[in-house]
SELUM-941598 format. One line per field, with one value per residue (C-alpha): residue in three letters; z, x, y; residue number from 1. Coordinates in Angstrom, 2 decimals, decimal comma, always signed. Each point is the difference from the previous one (the first is absolute). Layout:
BEGIN
resn c(ALA | ...)
Z c(Z | ...)
X c(X | ...)
Y c(Y | ...)
resi c(NUM | ...)
//
This chain:
BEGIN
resn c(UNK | UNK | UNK | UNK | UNK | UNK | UNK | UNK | UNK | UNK | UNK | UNK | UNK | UNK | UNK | UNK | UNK | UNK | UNK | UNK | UNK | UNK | UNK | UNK | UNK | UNK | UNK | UNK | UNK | UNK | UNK | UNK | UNK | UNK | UNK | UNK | UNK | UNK | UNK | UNK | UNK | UNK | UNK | UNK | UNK | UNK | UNK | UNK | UNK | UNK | UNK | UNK | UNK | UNK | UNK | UNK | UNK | UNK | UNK | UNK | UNK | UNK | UNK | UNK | UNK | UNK | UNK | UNK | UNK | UNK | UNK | UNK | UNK | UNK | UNK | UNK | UNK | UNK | UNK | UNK | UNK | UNK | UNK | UNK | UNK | UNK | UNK | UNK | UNK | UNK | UNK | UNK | UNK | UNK | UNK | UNK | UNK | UNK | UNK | UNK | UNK | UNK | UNK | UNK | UNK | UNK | UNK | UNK | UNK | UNK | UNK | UNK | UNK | UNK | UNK | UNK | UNK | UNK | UNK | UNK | UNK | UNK | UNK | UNK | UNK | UNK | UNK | UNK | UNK | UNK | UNK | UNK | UNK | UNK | UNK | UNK | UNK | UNK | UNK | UNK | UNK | UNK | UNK | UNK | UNK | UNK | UNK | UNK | UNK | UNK | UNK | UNK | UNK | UNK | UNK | UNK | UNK | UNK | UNK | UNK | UNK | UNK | UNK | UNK | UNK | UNK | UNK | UNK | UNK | UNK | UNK | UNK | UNK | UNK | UNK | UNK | UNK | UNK | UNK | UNK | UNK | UNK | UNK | UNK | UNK | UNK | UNK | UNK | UNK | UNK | UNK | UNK | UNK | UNK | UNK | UNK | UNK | UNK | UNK | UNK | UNK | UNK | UNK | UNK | UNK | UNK | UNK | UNK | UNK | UNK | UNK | UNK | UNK | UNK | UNK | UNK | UNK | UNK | UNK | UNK | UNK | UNK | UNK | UNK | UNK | UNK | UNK | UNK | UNK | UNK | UNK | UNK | UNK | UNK | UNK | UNK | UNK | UNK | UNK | UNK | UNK | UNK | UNK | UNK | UNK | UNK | UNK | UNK | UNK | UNK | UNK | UNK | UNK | UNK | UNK | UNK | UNK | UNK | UNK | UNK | UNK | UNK | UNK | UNK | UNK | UNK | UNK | UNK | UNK | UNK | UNK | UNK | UNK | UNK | UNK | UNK | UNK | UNK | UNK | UNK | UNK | UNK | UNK | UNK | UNK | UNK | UNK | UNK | UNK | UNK | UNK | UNK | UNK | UNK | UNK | UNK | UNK | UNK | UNK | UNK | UNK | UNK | UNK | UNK | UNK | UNK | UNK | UNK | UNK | UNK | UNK | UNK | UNK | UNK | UNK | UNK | UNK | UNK | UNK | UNK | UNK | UNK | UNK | UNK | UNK | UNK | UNK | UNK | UNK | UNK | UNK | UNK | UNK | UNK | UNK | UNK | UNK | UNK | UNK | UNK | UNK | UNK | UNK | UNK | UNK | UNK | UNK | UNK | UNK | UNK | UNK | UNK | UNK | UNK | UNK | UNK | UNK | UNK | UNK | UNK | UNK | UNK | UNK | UNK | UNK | UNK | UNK | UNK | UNK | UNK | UNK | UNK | UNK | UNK | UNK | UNK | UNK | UNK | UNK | UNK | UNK | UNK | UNK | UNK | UNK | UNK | UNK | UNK | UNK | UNK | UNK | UNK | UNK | UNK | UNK | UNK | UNK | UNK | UNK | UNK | UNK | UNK | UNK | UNK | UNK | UNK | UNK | UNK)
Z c(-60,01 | +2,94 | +2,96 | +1,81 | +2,21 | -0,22 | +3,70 | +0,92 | -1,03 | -3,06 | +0,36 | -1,38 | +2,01 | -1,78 | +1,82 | -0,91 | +1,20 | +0,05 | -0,20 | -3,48 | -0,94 | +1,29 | -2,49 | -3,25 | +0,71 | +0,71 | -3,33 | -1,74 | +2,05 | -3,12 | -3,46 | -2,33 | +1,86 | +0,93 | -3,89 | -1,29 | +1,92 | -0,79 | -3,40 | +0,40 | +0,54 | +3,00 | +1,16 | +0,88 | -0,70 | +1,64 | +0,86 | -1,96 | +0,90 | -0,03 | +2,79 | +0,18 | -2,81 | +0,28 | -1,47 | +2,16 | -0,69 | +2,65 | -0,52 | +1,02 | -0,65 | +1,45 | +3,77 | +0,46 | +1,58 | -2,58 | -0,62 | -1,89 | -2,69 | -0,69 | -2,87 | -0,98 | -2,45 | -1,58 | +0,10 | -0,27 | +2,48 | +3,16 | +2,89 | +3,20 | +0,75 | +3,10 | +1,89 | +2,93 | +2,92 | +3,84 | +2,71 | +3,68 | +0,68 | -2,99 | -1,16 | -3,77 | -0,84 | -3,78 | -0,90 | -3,15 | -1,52 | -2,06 | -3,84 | -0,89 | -1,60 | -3,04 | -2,24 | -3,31 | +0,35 | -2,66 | -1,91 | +3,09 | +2,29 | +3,36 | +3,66 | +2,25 | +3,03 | +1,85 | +2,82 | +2,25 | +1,81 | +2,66 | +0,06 | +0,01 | +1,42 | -2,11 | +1,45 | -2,55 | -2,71 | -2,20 | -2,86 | -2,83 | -1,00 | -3,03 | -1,43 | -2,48 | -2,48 | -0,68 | +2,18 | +1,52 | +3,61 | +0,16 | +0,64 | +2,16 | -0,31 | +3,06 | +1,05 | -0,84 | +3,60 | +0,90 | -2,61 | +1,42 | +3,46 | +1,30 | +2,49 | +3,84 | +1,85 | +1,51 | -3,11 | +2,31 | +2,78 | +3,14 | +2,85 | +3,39 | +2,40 | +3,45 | +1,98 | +3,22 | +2,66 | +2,00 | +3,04 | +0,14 | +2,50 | +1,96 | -2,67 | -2,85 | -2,39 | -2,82 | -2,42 | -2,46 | -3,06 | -3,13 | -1,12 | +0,97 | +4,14 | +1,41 | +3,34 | +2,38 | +2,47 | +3,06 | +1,07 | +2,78 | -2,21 | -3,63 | -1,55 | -2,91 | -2,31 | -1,58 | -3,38 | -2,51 | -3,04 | -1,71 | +0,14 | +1,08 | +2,91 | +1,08 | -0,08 | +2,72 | +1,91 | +0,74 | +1,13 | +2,26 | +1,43 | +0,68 | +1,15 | +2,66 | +0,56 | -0,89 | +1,68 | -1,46 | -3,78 | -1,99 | -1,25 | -1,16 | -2,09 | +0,01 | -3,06 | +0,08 | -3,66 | -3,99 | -1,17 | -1,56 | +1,56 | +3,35 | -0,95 | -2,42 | +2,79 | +1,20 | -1,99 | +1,39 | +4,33 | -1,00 | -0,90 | +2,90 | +2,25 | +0,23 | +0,11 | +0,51 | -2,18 | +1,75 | -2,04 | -1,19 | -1,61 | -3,21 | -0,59 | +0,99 | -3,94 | -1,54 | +2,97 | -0,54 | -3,76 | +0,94 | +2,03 | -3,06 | -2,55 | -2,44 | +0,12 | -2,21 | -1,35 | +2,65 | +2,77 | +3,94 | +2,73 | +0,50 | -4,00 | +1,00 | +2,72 | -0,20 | +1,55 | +2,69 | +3,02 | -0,43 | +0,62 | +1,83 | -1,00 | +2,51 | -1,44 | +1,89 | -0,81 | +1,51 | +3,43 | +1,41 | +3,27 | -0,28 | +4,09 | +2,19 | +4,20 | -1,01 | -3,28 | -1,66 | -2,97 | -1,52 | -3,78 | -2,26 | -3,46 | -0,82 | -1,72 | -2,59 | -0,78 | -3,66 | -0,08 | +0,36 | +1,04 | +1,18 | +3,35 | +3,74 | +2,52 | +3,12 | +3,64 | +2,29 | +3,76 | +2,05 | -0,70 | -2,09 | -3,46 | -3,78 | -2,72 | -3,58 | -3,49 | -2,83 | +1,41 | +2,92 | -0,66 | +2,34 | -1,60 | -2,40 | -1,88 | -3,81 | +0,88 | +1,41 | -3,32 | -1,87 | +1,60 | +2,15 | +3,43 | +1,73 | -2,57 | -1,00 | +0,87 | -0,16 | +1,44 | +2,92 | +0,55 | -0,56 | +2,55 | +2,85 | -0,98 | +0,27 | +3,00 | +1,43 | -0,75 | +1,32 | +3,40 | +0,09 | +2,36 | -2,17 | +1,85 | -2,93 | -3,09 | -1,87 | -3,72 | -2,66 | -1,81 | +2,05 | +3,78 | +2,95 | +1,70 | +2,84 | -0,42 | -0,05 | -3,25 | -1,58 | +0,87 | -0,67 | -3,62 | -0,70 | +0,95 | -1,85 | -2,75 | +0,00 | -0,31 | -2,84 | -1,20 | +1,17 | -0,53 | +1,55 | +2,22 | -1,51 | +1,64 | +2,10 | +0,34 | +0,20 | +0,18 | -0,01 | +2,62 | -0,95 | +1,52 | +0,88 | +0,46 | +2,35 | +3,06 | +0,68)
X c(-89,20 | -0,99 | -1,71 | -2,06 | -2,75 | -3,08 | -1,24 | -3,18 | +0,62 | +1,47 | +3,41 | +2,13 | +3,18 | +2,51 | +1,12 | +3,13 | +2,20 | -2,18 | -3,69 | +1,18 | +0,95 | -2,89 | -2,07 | +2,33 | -0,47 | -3,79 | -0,06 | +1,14 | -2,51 | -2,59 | +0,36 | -0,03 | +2,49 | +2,54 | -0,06 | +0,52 | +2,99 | +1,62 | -0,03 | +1,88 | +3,98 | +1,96 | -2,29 | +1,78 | -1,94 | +1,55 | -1,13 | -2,65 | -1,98 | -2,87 | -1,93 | -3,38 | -2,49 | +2,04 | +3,38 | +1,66 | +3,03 | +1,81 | +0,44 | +2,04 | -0,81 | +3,09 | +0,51 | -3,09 | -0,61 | -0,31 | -4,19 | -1,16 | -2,00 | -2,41 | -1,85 | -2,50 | +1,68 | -3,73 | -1,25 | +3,13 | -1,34 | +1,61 | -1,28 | +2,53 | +2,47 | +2,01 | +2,36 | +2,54 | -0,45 | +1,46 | -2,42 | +1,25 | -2,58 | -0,25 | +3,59 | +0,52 | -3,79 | -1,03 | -2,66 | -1,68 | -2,99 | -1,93 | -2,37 | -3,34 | -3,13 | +1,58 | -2,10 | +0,60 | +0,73 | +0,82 | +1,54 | +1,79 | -0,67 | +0,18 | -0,82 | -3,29 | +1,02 | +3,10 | +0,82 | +2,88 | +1,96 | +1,97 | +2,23 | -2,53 | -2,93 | -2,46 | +0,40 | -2,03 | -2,83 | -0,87 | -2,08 | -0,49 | -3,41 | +1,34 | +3,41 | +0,79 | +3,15 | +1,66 | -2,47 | +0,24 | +1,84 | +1,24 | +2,78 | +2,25 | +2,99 | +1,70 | +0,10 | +3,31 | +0,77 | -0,37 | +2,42 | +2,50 | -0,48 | +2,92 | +0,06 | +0,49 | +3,29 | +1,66 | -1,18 | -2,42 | +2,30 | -0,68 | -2,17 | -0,12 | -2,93 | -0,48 | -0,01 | -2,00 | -1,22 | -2,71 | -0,37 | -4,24 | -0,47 | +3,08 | +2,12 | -2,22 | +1,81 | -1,77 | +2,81 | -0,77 | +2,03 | -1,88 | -3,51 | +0,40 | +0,25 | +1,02 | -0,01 | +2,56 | -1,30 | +1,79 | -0,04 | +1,72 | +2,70 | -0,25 | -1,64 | -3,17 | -0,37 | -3,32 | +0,61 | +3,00 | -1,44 | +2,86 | +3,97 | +0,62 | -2,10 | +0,78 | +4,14 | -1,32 | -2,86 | +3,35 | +2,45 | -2,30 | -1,25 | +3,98 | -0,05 | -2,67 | +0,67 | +3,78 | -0,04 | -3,71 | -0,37 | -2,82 | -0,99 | -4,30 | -1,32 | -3,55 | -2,13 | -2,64 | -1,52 | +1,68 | +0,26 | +3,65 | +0,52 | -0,39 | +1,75 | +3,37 | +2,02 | -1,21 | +3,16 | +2,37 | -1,71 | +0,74 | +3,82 | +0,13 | -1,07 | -3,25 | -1,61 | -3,54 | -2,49 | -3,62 | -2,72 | -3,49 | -0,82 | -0,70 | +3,59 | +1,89 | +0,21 | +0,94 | +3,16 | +0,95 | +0,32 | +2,05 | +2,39 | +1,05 | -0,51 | +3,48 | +1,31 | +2,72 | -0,63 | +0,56 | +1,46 | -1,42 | +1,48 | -1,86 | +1,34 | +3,54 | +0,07 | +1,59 | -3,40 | -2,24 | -1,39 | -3,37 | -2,82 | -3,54 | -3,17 | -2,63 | -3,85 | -2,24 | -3,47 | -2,98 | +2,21 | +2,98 | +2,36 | +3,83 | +1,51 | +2,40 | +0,14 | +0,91 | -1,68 | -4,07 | -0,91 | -3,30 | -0,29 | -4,13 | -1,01 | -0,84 | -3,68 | -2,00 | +2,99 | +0,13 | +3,82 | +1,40 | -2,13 | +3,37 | +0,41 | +1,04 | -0,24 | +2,10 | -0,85 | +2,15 | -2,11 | +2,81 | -0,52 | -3,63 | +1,70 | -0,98 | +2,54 | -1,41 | +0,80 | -1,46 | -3,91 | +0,62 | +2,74 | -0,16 | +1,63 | +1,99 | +2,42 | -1,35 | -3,65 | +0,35 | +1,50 | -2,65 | -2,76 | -1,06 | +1,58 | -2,21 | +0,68 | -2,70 | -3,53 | -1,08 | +2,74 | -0,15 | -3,35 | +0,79 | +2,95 | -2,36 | -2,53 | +2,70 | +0,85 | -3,51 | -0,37 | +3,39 | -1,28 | +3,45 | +1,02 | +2,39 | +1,38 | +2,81 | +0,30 | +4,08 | -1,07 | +2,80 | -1,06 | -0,68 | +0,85 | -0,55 | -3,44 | -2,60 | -3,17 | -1,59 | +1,84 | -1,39 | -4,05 | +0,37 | +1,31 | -2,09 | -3,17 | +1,28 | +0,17 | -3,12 | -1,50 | +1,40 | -1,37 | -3,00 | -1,40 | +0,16 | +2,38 | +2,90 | -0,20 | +2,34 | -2,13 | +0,93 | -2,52 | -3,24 | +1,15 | -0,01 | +2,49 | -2,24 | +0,84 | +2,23 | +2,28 | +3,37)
Y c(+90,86 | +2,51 | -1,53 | +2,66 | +0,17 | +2,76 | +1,30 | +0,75 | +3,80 | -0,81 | +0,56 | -2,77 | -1,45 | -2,41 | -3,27 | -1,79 | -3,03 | -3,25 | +1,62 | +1,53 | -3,87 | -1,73 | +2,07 | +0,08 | -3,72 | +0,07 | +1,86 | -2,82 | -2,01 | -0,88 | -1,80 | +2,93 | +2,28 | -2,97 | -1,26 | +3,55 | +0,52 | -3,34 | +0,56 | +3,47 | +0,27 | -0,43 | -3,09 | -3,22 | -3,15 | -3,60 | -3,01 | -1,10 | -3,20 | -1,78 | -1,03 | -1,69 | +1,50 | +3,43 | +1,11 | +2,29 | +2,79 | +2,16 | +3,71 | +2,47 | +3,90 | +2,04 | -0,10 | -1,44 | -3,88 | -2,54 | -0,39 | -3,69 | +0,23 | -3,10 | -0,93 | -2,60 | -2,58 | -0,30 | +3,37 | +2,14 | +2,24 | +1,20 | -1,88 | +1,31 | +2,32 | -1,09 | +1,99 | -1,50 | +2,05 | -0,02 | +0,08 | +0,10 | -2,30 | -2,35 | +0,02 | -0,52 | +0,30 | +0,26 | +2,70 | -1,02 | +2,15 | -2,44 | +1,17 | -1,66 | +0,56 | +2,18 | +1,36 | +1,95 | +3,66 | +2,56 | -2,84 | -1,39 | -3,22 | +1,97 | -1,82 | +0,60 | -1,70 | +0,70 | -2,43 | +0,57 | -3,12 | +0,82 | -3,87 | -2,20 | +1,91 | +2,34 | +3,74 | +2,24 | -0,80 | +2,90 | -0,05 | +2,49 | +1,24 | +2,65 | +0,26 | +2,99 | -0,22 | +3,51 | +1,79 | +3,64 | -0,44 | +3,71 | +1,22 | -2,62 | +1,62 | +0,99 | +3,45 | +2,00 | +0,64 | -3,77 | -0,94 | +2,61 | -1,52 | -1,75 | -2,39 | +0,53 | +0,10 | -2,47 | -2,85 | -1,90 | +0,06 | -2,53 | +1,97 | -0,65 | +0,33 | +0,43 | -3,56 | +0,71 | -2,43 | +0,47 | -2,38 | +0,16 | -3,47 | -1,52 | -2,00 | +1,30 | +2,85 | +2,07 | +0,72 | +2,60 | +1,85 | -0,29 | -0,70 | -3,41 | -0,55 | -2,69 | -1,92 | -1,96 | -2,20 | -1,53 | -3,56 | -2,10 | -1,09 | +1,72 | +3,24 | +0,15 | +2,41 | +1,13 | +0,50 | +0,87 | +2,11 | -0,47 | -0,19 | +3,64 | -0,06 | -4,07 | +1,75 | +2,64 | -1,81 | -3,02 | +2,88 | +1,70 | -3,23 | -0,88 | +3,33 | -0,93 | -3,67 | -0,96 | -3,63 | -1,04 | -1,19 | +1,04 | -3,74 | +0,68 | +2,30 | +1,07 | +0,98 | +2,08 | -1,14 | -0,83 | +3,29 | +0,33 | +3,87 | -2,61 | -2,93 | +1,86 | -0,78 | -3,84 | -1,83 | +2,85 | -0,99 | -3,47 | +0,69 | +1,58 | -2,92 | -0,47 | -3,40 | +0,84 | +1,93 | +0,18 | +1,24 | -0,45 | -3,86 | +1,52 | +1,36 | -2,98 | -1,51 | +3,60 | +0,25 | -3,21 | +0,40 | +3,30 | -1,69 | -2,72 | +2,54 | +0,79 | +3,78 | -0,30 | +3,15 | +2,62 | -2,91 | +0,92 | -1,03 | -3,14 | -1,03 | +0,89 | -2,43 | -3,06 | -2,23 | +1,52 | -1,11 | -1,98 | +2,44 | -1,04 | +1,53 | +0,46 | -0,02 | +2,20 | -0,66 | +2,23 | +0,66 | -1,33 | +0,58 | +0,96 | -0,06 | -1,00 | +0,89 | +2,99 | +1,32 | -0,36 | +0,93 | -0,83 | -0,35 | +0,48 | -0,51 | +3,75 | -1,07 | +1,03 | +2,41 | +1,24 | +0,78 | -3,40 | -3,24 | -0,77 | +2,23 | +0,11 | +1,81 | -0,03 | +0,71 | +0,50 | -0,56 | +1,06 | +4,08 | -0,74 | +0,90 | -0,94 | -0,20 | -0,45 | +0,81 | +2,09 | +0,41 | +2,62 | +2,29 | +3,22 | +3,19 | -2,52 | +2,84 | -1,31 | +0,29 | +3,72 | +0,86 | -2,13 | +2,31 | -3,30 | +0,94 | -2,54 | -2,89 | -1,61 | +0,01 | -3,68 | -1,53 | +2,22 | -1,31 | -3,81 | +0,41 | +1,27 | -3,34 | -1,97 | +0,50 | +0,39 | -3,21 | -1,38 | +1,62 | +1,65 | +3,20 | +1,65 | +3,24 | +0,86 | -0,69 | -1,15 | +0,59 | -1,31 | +3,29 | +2,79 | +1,76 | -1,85 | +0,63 | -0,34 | -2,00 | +3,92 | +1,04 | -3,04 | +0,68 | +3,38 | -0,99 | -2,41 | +2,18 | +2,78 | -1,92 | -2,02 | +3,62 | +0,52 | -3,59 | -1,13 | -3,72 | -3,26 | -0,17 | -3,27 | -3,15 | -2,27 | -3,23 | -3,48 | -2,55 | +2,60 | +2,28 | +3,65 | +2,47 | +2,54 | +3,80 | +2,26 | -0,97 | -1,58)
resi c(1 | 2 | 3 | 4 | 5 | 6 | 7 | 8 | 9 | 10 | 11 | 12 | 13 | 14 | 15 | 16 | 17 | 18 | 19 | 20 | 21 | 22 | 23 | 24 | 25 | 26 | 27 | 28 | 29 | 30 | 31 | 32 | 33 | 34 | 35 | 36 | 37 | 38 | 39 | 40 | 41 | 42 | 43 | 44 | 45 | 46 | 47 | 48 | 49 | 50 | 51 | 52 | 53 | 54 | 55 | 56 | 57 | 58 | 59 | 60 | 61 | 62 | 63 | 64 | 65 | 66 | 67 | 68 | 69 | 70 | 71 | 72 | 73 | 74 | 75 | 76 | 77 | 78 | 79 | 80 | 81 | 82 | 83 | 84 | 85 | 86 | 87 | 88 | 89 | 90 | 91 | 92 | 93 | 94 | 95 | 96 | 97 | 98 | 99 | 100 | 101 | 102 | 103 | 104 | 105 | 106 | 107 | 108 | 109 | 110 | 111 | 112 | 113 | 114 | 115 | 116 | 117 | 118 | 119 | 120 | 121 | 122 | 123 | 124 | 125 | 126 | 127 | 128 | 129 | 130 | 131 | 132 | 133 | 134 | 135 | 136 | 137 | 138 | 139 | 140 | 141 | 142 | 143 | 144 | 145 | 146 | 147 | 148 | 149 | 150 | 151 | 152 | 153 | 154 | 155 | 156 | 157 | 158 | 159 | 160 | 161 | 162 | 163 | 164 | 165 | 166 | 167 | 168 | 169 | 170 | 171 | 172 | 173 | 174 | 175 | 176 | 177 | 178 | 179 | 180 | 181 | 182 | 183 | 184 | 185 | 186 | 187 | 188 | 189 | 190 | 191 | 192 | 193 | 194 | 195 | 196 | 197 | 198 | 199 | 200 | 201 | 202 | 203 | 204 | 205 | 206 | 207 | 208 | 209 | 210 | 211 | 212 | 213 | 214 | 215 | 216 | 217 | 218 | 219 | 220 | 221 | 222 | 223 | 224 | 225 | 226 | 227 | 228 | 229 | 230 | 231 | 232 | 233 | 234 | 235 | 236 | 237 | 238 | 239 | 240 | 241 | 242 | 243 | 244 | 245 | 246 | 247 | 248 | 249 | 250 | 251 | 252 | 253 | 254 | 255 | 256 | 257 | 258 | 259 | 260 | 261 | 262 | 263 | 264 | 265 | 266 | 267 | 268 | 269 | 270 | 271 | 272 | 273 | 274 | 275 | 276 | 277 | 278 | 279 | 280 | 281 | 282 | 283 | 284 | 285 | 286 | 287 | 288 | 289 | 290 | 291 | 292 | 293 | 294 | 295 | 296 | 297 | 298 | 299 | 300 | 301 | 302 | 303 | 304 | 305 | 306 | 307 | 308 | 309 | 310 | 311 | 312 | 313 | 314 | 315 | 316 | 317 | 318 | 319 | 320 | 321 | 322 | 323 | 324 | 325 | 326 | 327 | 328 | 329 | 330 | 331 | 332 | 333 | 334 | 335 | 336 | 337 | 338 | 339 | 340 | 341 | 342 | 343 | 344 | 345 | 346 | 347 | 348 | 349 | 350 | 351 | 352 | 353 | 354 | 355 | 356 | 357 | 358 | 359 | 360 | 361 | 362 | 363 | 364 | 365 | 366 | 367 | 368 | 369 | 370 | 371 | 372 | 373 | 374 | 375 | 376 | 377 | 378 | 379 | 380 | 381 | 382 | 383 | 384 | 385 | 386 | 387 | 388 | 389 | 390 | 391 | 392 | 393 | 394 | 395 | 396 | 397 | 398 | 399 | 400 | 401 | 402 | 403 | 404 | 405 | 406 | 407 | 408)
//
């Protein structure tokens, strides 16, 4: 099989490594394709049990990961397929895509709902209005030059970004290098950092804040919200020494369950150790108050936000800066190439209501995606693109109070 994708002007570009995996196994992702291919040559079958109402079999196609196939004892229809996958997040975390309401087809039972389970928590719920057997699809065949493609130098090699600090308020340093910023914080006696995407970047963000600070530990960790492109490297800050996560009430559950989670399949750093320090996890609710003599920083609820119910933002009143994730992201590199250089348009808007109604004078904004700047770059954005999106402007309320339009 030849995984390719088609661009916008047609041409076609082959991938390889793990995206050309992910969709041999996707492929095999559904009832009628995963049975056909068992039943051919070179499959390996094991371990066949029974467990509930279902009988279940592993198999193995190739160099592919083992998928398990179950079936329903009474109706002899599939009823799961469930792959074992690695999250940096969720460790060992099974995926299981789940087959009800079948209904006759062409002489075979075939599903109409399609329910994915990511562990223990329903992730995807499709169901099928029209299914044709041996229909006309085309031609799916990859293009002759996309089969002659071969992959790129270097197989996948390591690369290394820049690591740069920016010192934007005394004892306050916006590190870039990637997509994903983040920031180091200075206290009396230890260091925070605001965020670690993932392991790469948690690596660099500790060097450079050695770099900076050599004598003062970075023991607290601040999360902006639960995606996993925010929280990949969470297990990897708590190897490292920290002992206190702060973020939003709604994510403490989902970190804890991170923290305990088993990764025996691609071991981190936290799984390697021997027993790690007991971490604290402080709830913020609507607003809360990080400080010492010597540092402030206020923590909001990002309301009525429809990217993640799950959100904070960070201000900084010593230099009148905002740090957030994912809703304002000035000249971020993937939305330039997207054709969306401003980001996007309603989340723009429900960052200005947000903090009209905090009252807050924000003079620069510390994005986790995006360049650092003023308070200026941010209006003119956001009007720009309210033009290009009229309506009613998003809220920010909390207990009746709107946010209102315009200002600081």
């Amino acid at each position: 099989m030849v995984a390719f994708n088609v661009g916008a002007n047609g041409n076609a570009t082959r991938v390889f490594g793990n995206q050309a995996n992910a969709r041999r196994v996707e492929y095999l992702r559904h009832p009628l394709t995963l049975v056909r291919t068992a039943l051919g040559s070179g499959v390996k079958l094991a371990n066949a049990r029974t467990l509930g109402t279902e009988r279940l079999v592993d198999i193995t196609i190739g160099d592919l990961p083992p998928l398990t196939l179950a079936i329903g004892a009474t109706t002899k229809l599939p009823t799961r397929i469930i792959q074992m996958t690695d999250s940096a997040t969720m460790g060992d975390t099974a995926v299981a895509l789940a087959f009800s309401d079948y209904r006759p087809v062409n002489g075979l039972q075939l599903p109409t709902r399609l329910t994915t389970w990511t562990d223990k928590w329903a992730t995807g719920d499709v169901r099928v209005h029209n299914v044709t057997v041996d229909g006309n699809v085309g031609d799916l065949a990859a293009p002759a030059a996309v089969v002659a493609a071969k992959p790129p130098a270097g197989g996948g090699a390591p690369q290394t970004f820049p690591n740069d600090a920016q010192e934007i308020a005394k004892g306050v340093w916006f590190v870039g290098g990637t997509t994903h910023h983040s920031l180091i914080v200075e206290f009396n006696d230890h260091l925070m950092v605001i965020e670690a995407p993932n392991s790469e970047r948690v690596t660099a963000v500790w060097a450079k804040a050695k770099e900076l600070r050599p004598n003062k530990p970075i023991t607290t960790l601040l999360v902006t919200h639960h995606h996993a492109d925010h929280t990949g490297g969470v297990r990897d800050a708590v190897a490292l020494g920290v002992t206190d996560i702060i973020a939003h009430e709604s994510n403490v559950a989902y970190l804890n369950d991170m923290l305990k989670r088993p990764h025996t399949i691609n071991p981190d750093r936290l799984a390697k150790q021997p027993k790690a320090k007991p971490v604290k996890i402080t709830a913020i609710g609507d607003t809360g108050v990080v400080k010492d003599s010597s540092m402030t920083i206020n923590l909001y609820h990002i309301l009525d936000n429809s990217h993640a119910d799950s959100m904070l933002m960070i201000y900084f009143p010593q230099g009148r800066i905002m740090t957030q994730a994912d809703v304002y992201m000035p000249r971020d590199a993937r939305h330039i190439i997207s054709g969306e250089p401003l980001g996007h348009a309603p989340w723009n808007r429900n960052v200005m209501a947000n903090l009209v109604h905090r009252k807050l004078q924000v003079d620069y904004h510390a994005p986790i995606h995006g360049d650092y700047v003023p308070q200026s770059k941010f209006v003119e954005d956001t009007i720009t693109m309210t033009q290009y999106m009229p309506g009613e402007e998003p809220k920010a309320e909390s207990g009746g109070r709107g946010a209102g339009r315009g200002g600081q």
